[in-house]
N, C-alpha and C positions, 0 to 999 in steps of 0.2 A: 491389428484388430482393435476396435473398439471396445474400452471397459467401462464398467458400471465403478461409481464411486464405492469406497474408499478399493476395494483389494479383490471384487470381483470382474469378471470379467462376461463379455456381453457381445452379441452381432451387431456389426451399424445399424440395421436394419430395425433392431428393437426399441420401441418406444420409450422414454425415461417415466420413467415409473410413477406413479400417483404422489401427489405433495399428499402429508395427510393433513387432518383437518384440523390441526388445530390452527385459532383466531390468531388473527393478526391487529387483532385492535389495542390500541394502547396498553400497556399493564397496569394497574390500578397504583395509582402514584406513592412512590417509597417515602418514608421519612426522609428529610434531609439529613447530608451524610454529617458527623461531627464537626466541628471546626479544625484547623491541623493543629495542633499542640505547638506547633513554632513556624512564625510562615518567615520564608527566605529569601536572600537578595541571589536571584538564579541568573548565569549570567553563560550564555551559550555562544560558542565562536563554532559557527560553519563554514564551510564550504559555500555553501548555496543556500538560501531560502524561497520559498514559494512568491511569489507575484508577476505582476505584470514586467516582463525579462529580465525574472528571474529563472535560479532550478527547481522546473515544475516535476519532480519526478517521485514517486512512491514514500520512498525513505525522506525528503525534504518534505513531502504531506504532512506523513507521520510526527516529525519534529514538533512542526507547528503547530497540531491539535495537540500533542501533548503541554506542550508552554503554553498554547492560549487556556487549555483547562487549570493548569496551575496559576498565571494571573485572577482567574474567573475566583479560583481559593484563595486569592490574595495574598500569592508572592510575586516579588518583582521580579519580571524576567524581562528578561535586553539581549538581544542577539546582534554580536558582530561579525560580517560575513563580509564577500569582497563580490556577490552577486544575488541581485533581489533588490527589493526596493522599500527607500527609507521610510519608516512610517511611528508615529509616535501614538498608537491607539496601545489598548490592553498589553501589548509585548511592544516594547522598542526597539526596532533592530535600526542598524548605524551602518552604513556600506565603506568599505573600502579604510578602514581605520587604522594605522600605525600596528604594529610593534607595540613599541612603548604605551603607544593609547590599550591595548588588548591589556598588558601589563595593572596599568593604573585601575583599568575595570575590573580585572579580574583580582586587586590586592582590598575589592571593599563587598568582593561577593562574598555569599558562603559555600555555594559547590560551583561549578563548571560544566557543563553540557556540552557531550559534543558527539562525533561518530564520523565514517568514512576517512575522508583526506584529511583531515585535520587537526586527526586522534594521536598522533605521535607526538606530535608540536605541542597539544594543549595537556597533555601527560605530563611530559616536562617539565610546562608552566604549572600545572597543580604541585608536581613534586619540589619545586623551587619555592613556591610559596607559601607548600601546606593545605592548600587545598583539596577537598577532595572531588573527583570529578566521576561523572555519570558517563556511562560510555554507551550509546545505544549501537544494537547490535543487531544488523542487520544480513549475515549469511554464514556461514559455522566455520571459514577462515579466518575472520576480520580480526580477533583476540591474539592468533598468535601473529600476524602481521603488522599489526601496529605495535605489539609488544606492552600489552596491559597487565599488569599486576593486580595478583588480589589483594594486597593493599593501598590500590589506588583508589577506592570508592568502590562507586556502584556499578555493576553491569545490569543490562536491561536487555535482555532477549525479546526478538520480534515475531516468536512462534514457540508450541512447546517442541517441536523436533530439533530448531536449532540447540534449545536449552538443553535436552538429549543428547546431542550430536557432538558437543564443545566437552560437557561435564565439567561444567567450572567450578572449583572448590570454593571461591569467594563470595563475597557477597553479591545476588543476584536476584532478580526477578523479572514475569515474562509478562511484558504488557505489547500484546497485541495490536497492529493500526489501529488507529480509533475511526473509525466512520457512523457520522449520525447521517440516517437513512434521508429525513431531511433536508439534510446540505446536500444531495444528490438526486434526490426524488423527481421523476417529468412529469410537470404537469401532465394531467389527464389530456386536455383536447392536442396537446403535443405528440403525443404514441403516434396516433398514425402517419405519420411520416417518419415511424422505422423502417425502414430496410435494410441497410447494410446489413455490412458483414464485416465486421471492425476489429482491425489491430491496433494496440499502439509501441511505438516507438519499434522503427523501421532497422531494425537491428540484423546481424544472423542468429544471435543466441535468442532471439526475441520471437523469430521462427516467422523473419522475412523471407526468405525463398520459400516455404511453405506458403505463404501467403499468398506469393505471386504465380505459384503454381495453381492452386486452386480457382486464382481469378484466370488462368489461362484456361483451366477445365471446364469452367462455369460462366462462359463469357455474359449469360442472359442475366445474371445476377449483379448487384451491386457491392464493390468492395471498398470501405473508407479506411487509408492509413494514414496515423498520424505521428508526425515525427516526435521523439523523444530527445531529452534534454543534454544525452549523455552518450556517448558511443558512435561509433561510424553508421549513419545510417545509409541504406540499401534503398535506390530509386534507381530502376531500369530507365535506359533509352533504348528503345519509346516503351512509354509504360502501356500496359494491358489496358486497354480501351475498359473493361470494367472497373478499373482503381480512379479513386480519387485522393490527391494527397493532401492533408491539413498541417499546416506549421504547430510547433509545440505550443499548449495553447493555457493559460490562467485556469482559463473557466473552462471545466470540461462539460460541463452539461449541456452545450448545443450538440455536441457528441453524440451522450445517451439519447437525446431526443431525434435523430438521425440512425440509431442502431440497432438490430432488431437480435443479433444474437455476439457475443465478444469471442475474439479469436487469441486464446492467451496458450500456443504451442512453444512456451519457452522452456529451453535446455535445462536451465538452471530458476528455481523462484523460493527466494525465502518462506514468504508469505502469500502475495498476490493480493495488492489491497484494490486496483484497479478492479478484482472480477466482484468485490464486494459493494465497491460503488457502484457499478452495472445492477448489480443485484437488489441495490435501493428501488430502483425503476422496474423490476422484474425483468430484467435482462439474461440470458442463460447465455452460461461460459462453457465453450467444450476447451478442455485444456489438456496439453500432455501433463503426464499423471508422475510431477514432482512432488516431494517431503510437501512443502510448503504449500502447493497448490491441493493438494490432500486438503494441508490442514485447514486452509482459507475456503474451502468450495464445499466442505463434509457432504451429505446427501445428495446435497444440487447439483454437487460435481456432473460433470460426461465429459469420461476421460478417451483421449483417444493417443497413440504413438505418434510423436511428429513425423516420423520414420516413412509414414503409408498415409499416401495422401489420398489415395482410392478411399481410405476408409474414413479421412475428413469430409468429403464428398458423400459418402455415405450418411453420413452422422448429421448433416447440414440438411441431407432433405429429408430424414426422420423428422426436422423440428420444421418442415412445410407441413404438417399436420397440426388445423389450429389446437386438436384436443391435446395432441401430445404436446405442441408448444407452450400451450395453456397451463399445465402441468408443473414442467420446465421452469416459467416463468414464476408460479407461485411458490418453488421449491427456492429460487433463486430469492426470493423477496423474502422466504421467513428463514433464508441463512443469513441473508444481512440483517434483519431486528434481531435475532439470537445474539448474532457477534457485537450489535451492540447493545444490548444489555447483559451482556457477558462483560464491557469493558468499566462497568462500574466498578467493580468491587476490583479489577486490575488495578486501574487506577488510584483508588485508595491505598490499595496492598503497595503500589510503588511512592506513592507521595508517602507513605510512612518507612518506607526502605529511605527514600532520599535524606529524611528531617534525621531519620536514627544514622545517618553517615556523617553528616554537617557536623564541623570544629564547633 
């Protein structure tokens, strides 16, 4: 069955409920925020960064707006990674660099950034050098699998249920994807050429058989998937004459401007920043009804069981009705300006978590 965001429950067949009215027009401009009381030489070893073939995926988003807004504050920040591409604007990142080169950089930083693959190794290197290192925290296993101590620095939780879910006694704070509405916004005379019916990253957790069933039920409809950075992805022979498949791609927004509602039926989702950028554009997400996806989707949510695909099917032509679509779409737009004017004062609260960790 289909349910209504956060914890009640609802018929496919019910329309999503009225956005309410409040404006969506800019907020009346804040003071600028203080200066940071110590800016730092921040020095991040990934796995993967965003760009042109590099890893465009979620948590590699999130990285980079967090370090581009910290240069923006005026710390140095340098990312050494072994995929993404080299570039020497506001944050420097350096591909494919030594051992010994990670060492040298990392004995003139003052913290270490890191998270996923690469959190064990760069643990180490903080504990050998004294440094202390940020650990972004992207699903409520990653702590005790990489083996983090709470005297290794900072943790950074990417929702508040993971930060629920862990109960780390250390030092910690939860700063959210950052998405400015913005950098993902469609242009106006672009909308109409939505239609699809868009997943990304052709996964099974990702809730690719789902996907492909529903474009088997729905042949007269339009379905776009788009491959993801990381994991086996899932492409039938021969594929459902309604699917089109896109390679993983830099720039998502020829996407949004192609999609007309987002297909996010994943098993597992920390957060779900992909349905927030959708939501820039007034895009509405039906999602199965994970911690994370709760927490990223609040009101706008339409949650449905990946389990019953009768009732995705359902749920997909409730939002052929322009009013209830209409709805959907403005509920979707005023949870992404929320989420980000919610990430201001995150941000702060973590750049002052960071500078109070720093030797």
């Amino acid at each position: 069955m289909a349910t209504a965001a956060p914890a009640r429950r609802r018929s496919p067949a019910r329309k999503p409920r009225t956005a309410p009215k409040a404006s969506l027009a800019p907020a009346v401009a804040e003071e600028p925020p203080p200066e940071p009381s110590r800016k730092l030489s921040v020095l991040a070893i990934l796995h993967g960064y965003p760009g042109p073939g590099g890893h465009n995926a979620g948590a590699e988003r999130t990285a980079e707006a967090v370090l581009r807004w910290l240069a923006a504050r005026g710390h140095r920040c340098r990312v050494l990674t072994y995929r993404g591409s080299p570039t020497a604007g506001s944050v420097e990142v350096l591909i494919g660099t030594s051992r010994r080169d990670e060492i040298e950089f990392a004995r003139s930083a003052d913290v270490l950034v890191t998270h996923l693959d690469r959190t064990h190794e760069v643990l180490f290197l903080g504990r050998r050098l004294r440094k202390p290192v940020i650990s972004l925290v992207h699903n409520d296993r990653q702590l005790a699998a990489t083996g983090v101590w709470g005297r290794d620095g900072l943790v950074v939780f990417n929702s508040e249920w993971i930060a629920r879910a862990v109960g780390w006694s250390g030092p910690s704070v939860v700063l959210r994807p950052i998405v400015d509405p913005a950098a993902y916004e469609v242009a106006a005379e672009n909308k109409r050429r939505r239609l699809a019916l868009t997943l990304f990253n052709l996964m099974e957790s990702k809730g690719a058989p789902l996907f492909y069933a529903l474009a088997r039920r729905m042949p007269e409809r339009y379905f776009l998937g788009v491959r993801g950075s990381y994991g086996a992805q899932i492409v039938p022979s021969p594929l459902p004459a309604a699917v089109e498949i896109l390679e993983n791609l830099d720039d998502v927004r020829p996407v949004y401007e192609r999609t007309r509602v987002l297909l996010m039926p994943s098993a597992y989702e920390s957060f779900g920043r992909v349905a927030v950028e959708a939501g820039a554009s007034g895009i509405p997400t039906i999602a199965h009804p994970t911690p994370g996806l709760r927490e990223a989707l609040g009101p706008a949510g339409i949650f449905v069981d990946r389990s019953d695909p009768e009732a995705w099917v359902a749920t997909i032509r409730v939002l052929d009705d322009e009013k209830a679509y209409a709805a959907a779409s403005r509920l979707a737009r005023a949870r992404a300006v929320d989420l980000w004017e919610a990430s201001r004062p995150e941000l702060l609260a973590f750049e002052r978590a960071m500078i109070g960790v720093a030797r």
